[in-house]
HTML snippet that shows the backbone in 3Dmol.js (N, CA, C, O; Angstrom):
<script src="https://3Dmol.org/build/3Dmol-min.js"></script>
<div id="view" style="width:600px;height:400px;position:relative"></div>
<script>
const pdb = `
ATOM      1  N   UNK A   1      14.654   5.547  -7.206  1.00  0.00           N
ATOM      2  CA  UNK A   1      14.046   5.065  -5.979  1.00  0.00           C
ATOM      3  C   UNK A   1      12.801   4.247  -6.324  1.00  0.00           C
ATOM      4  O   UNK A   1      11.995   4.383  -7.244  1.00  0.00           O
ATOM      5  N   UNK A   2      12.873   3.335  -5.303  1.00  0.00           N
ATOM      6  CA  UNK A   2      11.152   2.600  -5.656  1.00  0.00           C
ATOM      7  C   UNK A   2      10.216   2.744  -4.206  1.00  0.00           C
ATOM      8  O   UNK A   2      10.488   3.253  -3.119  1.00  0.00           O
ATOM      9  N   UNK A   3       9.386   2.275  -4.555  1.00  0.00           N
ATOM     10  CA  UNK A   3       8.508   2.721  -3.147  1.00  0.00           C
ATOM     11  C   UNK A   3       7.483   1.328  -2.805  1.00  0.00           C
ATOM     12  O   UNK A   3       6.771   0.839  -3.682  1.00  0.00           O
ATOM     13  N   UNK A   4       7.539   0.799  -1.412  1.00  0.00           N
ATOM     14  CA  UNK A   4       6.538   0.071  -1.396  1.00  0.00           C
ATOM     15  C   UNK A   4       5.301   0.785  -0.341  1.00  0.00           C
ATOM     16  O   UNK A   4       5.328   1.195   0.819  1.00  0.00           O
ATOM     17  N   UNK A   5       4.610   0.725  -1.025  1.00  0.00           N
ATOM     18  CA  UNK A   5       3.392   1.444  -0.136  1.00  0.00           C
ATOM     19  C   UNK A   5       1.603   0.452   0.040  1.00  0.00           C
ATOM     20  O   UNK A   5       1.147  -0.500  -0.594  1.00  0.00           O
ATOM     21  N   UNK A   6       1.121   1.169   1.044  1.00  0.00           N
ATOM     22  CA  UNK A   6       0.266   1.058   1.254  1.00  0.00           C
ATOM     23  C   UNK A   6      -1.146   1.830   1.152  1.00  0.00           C
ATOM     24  O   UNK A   6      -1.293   2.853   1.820  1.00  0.00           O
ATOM     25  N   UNK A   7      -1.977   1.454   0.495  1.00  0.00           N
ATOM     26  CA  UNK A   7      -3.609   2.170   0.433  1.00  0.00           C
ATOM     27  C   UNK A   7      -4.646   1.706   1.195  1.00  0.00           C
ATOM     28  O   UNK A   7      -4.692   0.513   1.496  1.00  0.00           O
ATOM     29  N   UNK A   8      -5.536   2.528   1.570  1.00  0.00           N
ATOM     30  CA  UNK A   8      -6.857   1.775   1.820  1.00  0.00           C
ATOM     31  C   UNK A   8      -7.873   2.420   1.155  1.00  0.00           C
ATOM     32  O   UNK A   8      -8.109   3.603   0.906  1.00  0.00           O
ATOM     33  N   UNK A   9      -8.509   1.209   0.886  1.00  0.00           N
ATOM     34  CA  UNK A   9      -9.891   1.847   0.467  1.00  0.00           C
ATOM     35  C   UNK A   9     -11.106   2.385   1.073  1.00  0.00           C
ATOM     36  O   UNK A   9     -11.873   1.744   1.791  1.00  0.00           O
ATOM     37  N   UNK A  10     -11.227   3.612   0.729  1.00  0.00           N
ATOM     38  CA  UNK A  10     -12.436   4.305   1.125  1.00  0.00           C
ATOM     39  C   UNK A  10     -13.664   3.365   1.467  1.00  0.00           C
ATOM     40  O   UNK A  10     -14.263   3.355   2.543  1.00  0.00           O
ATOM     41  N   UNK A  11     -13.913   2.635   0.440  1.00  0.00           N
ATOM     42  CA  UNK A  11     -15.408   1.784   0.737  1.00  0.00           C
ATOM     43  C   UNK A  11     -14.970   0.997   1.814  1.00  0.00           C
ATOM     44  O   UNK A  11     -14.996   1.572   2.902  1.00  0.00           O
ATOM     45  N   UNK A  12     -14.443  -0.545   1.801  1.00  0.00           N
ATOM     46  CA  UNK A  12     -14.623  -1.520   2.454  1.00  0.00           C
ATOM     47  C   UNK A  12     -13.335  -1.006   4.004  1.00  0.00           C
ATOM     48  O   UNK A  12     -13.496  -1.428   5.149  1.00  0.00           O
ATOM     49  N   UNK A  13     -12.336  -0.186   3.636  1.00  0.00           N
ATOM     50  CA  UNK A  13     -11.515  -0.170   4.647  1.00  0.00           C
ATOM     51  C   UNK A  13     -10.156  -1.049   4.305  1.00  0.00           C
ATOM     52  O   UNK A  13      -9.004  -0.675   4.524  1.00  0.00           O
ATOM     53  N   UNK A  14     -10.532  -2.214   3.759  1.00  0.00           N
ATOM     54  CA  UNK A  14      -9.181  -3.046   3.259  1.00  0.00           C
ATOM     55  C   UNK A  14      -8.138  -2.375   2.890  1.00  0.00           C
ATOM     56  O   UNK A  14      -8.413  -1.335   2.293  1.00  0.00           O
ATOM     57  N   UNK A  15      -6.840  -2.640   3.058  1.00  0.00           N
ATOM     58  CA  UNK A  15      -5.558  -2.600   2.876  1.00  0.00           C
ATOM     59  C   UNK A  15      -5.137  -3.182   1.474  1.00  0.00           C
ATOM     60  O   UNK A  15      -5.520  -4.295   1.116  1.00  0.00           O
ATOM     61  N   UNK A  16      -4.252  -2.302   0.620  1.00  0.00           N
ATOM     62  CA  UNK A  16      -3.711  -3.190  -0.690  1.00  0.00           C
ATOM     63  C   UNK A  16      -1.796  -2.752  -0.594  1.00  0.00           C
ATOM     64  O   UNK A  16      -1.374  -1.654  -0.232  1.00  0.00           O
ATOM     65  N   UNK A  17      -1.296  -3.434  -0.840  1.00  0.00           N
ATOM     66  CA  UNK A  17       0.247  -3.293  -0.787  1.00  0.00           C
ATOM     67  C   UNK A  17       0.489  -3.378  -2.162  1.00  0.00           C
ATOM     68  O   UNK A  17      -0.044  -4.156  -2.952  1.00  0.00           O
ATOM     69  N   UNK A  18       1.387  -2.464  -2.406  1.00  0.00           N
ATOM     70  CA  UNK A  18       2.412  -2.914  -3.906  1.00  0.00           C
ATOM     71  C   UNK A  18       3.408  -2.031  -3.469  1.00  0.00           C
ATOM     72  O   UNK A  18       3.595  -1.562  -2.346  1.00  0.00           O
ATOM     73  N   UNK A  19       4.216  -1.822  -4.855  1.00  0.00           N
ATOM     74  CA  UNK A  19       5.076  -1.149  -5.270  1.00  0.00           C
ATOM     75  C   UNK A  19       5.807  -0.465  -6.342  1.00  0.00           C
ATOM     76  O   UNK A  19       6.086  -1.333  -7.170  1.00  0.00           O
ATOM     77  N   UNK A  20       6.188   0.513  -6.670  1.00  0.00           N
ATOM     78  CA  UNK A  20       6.230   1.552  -7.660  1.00  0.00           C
ATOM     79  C   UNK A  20       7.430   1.838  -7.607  1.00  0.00           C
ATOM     80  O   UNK A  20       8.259   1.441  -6.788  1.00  0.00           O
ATOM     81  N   UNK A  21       7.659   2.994  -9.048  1.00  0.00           N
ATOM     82  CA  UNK A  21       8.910   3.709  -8.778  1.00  0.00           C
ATOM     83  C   UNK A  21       8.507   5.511  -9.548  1.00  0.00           C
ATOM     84  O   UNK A  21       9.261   6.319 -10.092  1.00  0.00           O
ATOM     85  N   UNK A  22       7.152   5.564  -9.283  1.00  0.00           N
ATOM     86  CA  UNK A  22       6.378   6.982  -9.185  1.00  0.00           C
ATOM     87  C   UNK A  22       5.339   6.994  -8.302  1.00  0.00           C
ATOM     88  O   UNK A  22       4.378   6.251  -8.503  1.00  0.00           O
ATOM     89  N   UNK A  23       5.375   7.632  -7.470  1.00  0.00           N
ATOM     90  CA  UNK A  23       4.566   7.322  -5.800  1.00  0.00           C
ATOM     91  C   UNK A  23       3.574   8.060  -6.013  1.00  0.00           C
ATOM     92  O   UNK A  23       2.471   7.679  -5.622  1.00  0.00           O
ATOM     93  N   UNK A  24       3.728   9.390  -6.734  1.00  0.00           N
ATOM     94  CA  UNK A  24       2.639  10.037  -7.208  1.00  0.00           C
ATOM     95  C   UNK A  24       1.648   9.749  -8.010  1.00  0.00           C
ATOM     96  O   UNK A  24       0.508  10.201  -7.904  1.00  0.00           O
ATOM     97  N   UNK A  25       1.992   9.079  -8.744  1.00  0.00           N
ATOM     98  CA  UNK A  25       0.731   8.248  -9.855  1.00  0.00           C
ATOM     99  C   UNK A  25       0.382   7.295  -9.652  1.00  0.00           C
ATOM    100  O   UNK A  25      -0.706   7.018 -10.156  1.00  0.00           O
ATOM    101  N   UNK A  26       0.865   6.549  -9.062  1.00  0.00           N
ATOM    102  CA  UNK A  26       0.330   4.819  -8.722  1.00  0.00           C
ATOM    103  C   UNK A  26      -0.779   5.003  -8.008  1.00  0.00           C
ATOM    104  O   UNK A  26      -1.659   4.406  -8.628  1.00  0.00           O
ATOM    105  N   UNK A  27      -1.257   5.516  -7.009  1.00  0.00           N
ATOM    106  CA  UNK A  27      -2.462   5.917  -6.253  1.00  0.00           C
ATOM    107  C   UNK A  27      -3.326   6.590  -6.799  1.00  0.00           C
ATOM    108  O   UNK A  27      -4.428   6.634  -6.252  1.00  0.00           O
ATOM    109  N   UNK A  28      -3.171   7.106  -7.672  1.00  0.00           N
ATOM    110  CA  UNK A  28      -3.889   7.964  -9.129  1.00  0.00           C
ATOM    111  C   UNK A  28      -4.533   6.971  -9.745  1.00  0.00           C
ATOM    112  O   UNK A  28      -5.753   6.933  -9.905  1.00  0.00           O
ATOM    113  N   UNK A  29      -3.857   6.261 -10.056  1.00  0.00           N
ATOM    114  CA  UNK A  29      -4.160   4.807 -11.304  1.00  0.00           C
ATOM    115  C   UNK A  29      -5.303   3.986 -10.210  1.00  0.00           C
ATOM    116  O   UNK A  29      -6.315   3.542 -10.753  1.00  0.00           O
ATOM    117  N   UNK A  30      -5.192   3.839  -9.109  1.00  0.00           N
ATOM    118  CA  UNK A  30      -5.836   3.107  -8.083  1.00  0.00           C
ATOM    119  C   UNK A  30      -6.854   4.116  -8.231  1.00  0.00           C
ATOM    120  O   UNK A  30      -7.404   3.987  -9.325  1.00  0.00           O
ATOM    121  N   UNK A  31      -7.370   5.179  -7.474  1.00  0.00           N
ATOM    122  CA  UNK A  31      -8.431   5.346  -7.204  1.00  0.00           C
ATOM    123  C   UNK A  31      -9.565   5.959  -8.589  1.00  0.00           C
ATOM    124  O   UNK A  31     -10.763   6.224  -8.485  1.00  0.00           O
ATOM    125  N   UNK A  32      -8.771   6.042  -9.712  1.00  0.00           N
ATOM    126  CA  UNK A  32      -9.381   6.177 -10.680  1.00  0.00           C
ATOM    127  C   UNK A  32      -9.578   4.809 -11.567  1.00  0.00           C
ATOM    128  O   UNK A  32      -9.655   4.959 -12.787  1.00  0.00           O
ATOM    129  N   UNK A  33      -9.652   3.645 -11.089  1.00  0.00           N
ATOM    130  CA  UNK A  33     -10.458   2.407 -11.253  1.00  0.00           C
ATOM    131  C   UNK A  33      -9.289   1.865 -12.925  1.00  0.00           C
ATOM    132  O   UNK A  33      -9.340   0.851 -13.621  1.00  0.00           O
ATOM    133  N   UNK A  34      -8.849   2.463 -12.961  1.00  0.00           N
ATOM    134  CA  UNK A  34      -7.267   1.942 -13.985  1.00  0.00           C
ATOM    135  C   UNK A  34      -6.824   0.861 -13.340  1.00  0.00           C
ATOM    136  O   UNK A  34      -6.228   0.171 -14.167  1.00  0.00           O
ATOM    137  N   UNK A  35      -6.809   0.349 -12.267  1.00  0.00           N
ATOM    138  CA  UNK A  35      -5.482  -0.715 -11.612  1.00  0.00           C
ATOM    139  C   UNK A  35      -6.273  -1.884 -11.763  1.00  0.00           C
ATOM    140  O   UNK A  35      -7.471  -1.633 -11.892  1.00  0.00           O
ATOM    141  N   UNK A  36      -5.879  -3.428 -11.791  1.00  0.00           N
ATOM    142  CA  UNK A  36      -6.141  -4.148 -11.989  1.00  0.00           C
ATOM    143  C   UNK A  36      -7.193  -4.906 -10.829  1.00  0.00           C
ATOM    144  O   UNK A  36      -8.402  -5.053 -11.009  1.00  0.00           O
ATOM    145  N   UNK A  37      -6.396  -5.367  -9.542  1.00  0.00           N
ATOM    146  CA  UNK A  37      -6.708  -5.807  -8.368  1.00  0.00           C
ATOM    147  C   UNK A  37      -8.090  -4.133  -7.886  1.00  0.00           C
ATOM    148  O   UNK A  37      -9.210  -4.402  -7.453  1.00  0.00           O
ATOM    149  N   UNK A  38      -7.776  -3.096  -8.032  1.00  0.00           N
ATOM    150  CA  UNK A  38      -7.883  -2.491  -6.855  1.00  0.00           C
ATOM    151  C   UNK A  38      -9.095  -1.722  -7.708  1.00  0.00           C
ATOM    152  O   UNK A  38      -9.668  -0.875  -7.022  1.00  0.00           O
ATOM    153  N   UNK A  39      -9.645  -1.868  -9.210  1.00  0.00           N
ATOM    154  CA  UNK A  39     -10.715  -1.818 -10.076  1.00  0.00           C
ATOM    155  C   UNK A  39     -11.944  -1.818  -9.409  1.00  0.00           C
ATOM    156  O   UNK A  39     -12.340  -2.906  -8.990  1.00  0.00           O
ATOM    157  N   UNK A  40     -12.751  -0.646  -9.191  1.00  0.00           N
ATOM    158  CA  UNK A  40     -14.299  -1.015  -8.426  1.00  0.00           C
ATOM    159  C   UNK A  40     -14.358  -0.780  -6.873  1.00  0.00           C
ATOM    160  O   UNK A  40     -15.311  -0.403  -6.192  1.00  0.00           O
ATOM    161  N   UNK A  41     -13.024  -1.118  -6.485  1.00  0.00           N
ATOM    162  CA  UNK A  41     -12.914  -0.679  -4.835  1.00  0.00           C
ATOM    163  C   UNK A  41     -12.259   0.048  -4.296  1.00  0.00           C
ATOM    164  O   UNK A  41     -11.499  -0.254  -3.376  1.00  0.00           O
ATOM    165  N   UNK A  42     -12.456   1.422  -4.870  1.00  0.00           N
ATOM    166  CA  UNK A  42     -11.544   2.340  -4.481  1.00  0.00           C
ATOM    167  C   UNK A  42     -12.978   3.137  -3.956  1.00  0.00           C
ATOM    168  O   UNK A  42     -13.985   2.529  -3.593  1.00  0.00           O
ATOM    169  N   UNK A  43     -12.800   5.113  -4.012  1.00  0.00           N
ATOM    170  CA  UNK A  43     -11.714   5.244  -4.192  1.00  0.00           C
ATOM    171  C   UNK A  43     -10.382   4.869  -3.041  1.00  0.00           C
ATOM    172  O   UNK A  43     -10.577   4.324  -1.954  1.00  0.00           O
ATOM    173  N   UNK A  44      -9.184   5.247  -3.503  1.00  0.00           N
ATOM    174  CA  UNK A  44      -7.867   4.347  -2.291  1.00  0.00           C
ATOM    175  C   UNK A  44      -7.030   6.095  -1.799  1.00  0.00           C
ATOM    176  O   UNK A  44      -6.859   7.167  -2.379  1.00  0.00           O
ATOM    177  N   UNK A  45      -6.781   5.658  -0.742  1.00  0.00           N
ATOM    178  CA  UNK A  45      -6.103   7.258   0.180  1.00  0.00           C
ATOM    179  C   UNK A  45      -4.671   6.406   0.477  1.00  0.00           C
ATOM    180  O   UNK A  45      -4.844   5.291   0.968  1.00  0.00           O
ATOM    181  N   UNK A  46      -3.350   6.801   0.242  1.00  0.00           N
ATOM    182  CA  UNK A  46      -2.653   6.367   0.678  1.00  0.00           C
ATOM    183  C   UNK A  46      -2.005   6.932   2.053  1.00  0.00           C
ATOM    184  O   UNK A  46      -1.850   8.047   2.552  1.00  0.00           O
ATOM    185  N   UNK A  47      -1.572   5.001   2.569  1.00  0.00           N
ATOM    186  CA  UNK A  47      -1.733   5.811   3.995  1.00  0.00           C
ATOM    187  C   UNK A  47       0.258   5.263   4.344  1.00  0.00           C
ATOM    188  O   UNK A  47       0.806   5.953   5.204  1.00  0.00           O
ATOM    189  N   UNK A  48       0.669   4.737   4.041  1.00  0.00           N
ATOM    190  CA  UNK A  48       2.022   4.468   4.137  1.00  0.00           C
ATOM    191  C   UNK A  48       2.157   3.663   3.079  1.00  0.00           C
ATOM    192  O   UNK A  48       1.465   2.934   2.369  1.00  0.00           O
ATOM    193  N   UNK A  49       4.072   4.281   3.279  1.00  0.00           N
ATOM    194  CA  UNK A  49       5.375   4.305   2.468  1.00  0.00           C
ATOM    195  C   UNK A  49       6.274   3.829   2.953  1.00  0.00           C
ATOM    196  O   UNK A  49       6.396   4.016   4.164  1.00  0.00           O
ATOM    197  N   UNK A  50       7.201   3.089   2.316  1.00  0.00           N
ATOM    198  CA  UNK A  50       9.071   3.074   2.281  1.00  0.00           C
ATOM    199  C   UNK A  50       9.092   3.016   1.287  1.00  0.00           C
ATOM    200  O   UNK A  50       8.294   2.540   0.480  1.00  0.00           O
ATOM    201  N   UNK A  51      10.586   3.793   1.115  1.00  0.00           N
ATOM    202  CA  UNK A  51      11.435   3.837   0.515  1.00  0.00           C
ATOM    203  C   UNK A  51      12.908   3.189  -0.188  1.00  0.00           C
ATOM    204  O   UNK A  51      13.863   3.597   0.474  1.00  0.00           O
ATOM    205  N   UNK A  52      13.339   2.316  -1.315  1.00  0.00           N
ATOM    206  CA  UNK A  52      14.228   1.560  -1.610  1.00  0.00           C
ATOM    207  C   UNK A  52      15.213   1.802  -2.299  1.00  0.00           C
ATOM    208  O   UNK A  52      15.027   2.435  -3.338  1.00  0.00           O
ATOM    209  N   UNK A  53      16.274   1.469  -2.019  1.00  0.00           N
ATOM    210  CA  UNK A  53      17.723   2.274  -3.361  1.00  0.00           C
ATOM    211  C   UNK A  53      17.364   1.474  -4.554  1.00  0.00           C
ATOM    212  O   UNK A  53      17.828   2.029  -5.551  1.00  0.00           O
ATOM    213  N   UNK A  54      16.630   0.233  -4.888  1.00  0.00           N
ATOM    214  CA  UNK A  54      16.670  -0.928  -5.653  1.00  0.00           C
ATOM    215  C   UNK A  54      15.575  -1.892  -6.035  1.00  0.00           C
ATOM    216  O   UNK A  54      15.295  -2.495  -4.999  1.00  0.00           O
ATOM    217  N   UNK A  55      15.174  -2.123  -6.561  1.00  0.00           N
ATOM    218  CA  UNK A  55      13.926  -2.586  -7.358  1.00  0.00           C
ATOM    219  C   UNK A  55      13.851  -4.282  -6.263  1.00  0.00           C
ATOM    220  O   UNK A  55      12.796  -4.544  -5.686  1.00  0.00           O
ATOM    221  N   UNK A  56      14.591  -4.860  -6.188  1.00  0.00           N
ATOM    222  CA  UNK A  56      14.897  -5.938  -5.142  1.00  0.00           C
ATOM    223  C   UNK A  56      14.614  -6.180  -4.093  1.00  0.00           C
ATOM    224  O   UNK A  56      14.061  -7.175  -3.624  1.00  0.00           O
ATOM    225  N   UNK A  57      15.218  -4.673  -3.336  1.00  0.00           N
ATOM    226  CA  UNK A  57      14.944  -4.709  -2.444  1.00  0.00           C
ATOM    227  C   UNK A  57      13.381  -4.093  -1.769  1.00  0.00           C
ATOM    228  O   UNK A  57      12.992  -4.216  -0.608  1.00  0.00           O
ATOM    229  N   UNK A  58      12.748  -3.477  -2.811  1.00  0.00           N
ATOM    230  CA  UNK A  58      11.102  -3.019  -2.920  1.00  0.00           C
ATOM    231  C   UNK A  58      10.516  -4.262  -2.866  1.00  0.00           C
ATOM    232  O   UNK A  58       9.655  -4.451  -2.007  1.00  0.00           O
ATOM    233  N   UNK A  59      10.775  -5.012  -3.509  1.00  0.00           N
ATOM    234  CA  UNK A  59      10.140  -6.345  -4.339  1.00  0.00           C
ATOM    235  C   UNK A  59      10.168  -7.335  -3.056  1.00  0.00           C
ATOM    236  O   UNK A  59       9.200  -8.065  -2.844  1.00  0.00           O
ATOM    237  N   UNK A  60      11.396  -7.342  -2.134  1.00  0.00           N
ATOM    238  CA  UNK A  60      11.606  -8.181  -0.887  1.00  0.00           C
ATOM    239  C   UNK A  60      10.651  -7.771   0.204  1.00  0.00           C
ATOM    240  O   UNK A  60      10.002  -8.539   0.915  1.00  0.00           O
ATOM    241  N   UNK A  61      10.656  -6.444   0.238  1.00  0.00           N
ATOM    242  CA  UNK A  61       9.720  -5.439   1.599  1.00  0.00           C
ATOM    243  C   UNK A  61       8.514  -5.749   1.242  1.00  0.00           C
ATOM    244  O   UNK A  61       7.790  -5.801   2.235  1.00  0.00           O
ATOM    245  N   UNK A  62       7.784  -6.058  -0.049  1.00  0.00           N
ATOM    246  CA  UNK A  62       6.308  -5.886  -0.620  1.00  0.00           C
ATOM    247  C   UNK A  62       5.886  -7.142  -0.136  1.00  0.00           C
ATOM    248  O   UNK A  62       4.927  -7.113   0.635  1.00  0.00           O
ATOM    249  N   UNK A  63       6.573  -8.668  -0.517  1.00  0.00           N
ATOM    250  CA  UNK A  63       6.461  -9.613  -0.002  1.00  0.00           C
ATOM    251  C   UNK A  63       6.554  -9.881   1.348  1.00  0.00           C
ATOM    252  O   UNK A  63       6.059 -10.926   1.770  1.00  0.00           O
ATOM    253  N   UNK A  64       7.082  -9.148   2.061  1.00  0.00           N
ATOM    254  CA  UNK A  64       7.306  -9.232   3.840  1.00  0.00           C
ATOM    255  C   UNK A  64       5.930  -8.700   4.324  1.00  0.00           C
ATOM    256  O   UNK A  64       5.310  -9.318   5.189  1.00  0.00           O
ATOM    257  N   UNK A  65       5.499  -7.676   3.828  1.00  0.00           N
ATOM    258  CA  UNK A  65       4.095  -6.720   4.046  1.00  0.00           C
ATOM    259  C   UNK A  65       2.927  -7.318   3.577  1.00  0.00           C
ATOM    260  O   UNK A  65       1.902  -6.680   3.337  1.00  0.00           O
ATOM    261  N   UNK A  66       3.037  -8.409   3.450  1.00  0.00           N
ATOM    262  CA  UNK A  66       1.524  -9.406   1.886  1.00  0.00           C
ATOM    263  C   UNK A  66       1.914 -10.235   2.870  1.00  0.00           C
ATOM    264  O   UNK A  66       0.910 -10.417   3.559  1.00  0.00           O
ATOM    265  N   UNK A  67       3.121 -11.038   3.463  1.00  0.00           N
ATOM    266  CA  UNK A  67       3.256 -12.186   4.750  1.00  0.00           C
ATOM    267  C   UNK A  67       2.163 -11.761   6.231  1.00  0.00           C
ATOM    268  O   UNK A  67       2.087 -10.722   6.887  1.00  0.00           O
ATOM    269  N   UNK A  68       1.539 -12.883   6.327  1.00  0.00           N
ATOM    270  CA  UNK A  68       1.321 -12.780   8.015  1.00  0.00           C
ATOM    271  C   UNK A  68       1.976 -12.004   8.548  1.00  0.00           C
ATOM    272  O   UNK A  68       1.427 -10.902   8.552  1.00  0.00           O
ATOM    273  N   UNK A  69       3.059 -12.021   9.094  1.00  0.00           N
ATOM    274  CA  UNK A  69       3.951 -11.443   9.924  1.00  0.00           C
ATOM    275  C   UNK A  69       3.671  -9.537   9.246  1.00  0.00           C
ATOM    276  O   UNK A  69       3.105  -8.583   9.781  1.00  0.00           O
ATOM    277  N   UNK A  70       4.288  -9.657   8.060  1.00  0.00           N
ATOM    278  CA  UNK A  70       4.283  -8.153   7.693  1.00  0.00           C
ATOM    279  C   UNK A  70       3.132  -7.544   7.096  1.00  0.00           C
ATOM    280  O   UNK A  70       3.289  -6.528   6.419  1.00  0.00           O
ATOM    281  N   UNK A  71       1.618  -8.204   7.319  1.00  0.00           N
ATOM    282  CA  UNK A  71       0.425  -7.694   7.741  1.00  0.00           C
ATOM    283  C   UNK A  71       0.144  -7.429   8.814  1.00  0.00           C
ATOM    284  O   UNK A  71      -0.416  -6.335   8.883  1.00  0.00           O
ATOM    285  N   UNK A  72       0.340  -8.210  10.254  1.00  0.00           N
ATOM    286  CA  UNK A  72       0.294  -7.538  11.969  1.00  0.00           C
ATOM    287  C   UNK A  72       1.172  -6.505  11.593  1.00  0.00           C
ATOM    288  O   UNK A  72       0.773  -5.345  11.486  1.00  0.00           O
ATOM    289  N   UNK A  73       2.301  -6.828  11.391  1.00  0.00           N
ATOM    290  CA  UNK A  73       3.094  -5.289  11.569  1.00  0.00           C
ATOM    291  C   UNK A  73       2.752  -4.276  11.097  1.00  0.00           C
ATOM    292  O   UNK A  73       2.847  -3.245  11.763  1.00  0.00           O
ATOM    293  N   UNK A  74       2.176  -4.259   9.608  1.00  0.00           N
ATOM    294  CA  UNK A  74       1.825  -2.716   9.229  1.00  0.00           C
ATOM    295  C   UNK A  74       0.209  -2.218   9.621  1.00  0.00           C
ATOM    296  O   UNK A  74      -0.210  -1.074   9.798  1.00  0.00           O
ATOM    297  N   UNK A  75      -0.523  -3.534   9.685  1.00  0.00           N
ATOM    298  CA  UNK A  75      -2.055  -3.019  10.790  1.00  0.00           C
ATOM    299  C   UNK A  75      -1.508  -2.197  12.005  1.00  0.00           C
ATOM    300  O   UNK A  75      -1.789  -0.999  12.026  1.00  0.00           O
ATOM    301  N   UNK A  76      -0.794  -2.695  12.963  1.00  0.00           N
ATOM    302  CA  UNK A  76      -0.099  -2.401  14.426  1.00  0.00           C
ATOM    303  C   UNK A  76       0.440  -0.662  14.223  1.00  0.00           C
ATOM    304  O   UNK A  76       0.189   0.275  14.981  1.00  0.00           O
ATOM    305  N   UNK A  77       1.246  -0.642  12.940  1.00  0.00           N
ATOM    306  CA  UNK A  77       2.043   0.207  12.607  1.00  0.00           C
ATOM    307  C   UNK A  77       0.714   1.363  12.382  1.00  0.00           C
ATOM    308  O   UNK A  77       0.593   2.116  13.348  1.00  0.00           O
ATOM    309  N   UNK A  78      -0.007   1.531  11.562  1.00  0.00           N
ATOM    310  CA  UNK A  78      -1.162   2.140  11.103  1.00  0.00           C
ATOM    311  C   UNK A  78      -1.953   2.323  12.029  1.00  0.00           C
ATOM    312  O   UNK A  78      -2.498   3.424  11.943  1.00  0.00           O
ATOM    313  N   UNK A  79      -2.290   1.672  12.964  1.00  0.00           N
ATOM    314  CA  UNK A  79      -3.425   2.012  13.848  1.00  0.00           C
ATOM    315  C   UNK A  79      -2.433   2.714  15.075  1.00  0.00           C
ATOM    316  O   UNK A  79      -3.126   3.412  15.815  1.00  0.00           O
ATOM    317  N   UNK A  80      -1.255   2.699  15.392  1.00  0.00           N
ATOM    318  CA  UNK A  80      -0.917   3.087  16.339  1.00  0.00           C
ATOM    319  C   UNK A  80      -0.629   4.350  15.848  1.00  0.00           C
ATOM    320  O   UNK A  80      -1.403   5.262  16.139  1.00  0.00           O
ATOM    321  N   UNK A  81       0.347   4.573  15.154  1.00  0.00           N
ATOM    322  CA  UNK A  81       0.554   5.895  14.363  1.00  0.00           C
ATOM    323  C   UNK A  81      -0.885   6.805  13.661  1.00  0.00           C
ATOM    324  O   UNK A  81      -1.120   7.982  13.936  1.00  0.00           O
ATOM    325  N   UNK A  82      -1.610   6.073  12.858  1.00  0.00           N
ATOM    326  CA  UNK A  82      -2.387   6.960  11.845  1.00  0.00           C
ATOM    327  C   UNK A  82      -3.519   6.781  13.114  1.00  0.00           C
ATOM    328  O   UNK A  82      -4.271   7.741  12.944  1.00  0.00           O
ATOM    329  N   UNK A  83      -3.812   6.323  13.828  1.00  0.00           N
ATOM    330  CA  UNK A  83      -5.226   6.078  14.757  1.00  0.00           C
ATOM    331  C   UNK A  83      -6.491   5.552  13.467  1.00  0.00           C
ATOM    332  O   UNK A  83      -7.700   5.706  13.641  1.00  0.00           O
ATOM    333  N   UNK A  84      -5.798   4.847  12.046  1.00  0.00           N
ATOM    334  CA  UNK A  84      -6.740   4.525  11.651  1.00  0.00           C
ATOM    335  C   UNK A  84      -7.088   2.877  12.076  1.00  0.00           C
ATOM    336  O   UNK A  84      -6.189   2.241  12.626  1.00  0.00           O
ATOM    337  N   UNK A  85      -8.346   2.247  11.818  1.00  0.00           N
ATOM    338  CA  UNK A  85      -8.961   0.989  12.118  1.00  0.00           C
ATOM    339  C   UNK A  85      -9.262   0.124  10.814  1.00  0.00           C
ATOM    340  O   UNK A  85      -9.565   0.550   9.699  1.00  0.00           O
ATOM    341  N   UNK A  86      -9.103  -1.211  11.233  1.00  0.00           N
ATOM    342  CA  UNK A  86      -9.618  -2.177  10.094  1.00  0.00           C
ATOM    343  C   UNK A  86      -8.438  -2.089   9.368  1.00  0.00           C
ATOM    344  O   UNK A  86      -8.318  -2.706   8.310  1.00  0.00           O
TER     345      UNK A  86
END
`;
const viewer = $3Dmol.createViewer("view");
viewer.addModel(pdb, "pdb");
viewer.setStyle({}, {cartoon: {color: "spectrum"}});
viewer.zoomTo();
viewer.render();
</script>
């Protein structure tokens, strides 16, 4: 399975998208200042997930979620569901 997920960071509030195929450690690597992009601005709480049969199709969802379109949607998605902001 692969996973595309979402974090935010504790400090600024910002949103970071990727994707994995250990859901448990990748957010590990993030808020312990290991990750590349996400280095210095953590720590990161993850706040949503999907799930993929296929590395492809992770890789297609990650790019839809980083698009305009599939940034309103997962802000919309997050604030309506998690009641979180920003």
């Amino acid at each position: 399975m692969y996973y595309v997920y979402i974090s935010r960071s504790s400090k600024s509030g910002r949103l970071y998208t990727g994707f994995t195929s250990n859901l448990r450690k990748r957010p590990i690597v993030h808020s312990s200042n290991m990750g590349g992009y996400t280095s210095g601005r953590g720590p990161y709480r993850l706040v949503y997930y999907e799930a993929c049969n296929n590395i492809e199709d992770a890789l297609a969802r990650e790019l839809y979620l980083k698009s305009g379109m599939g940034k309103r949607y997962i802000k919309n998605r997050i604030r309506r569901f998690l009641s979180l902001t920003g």
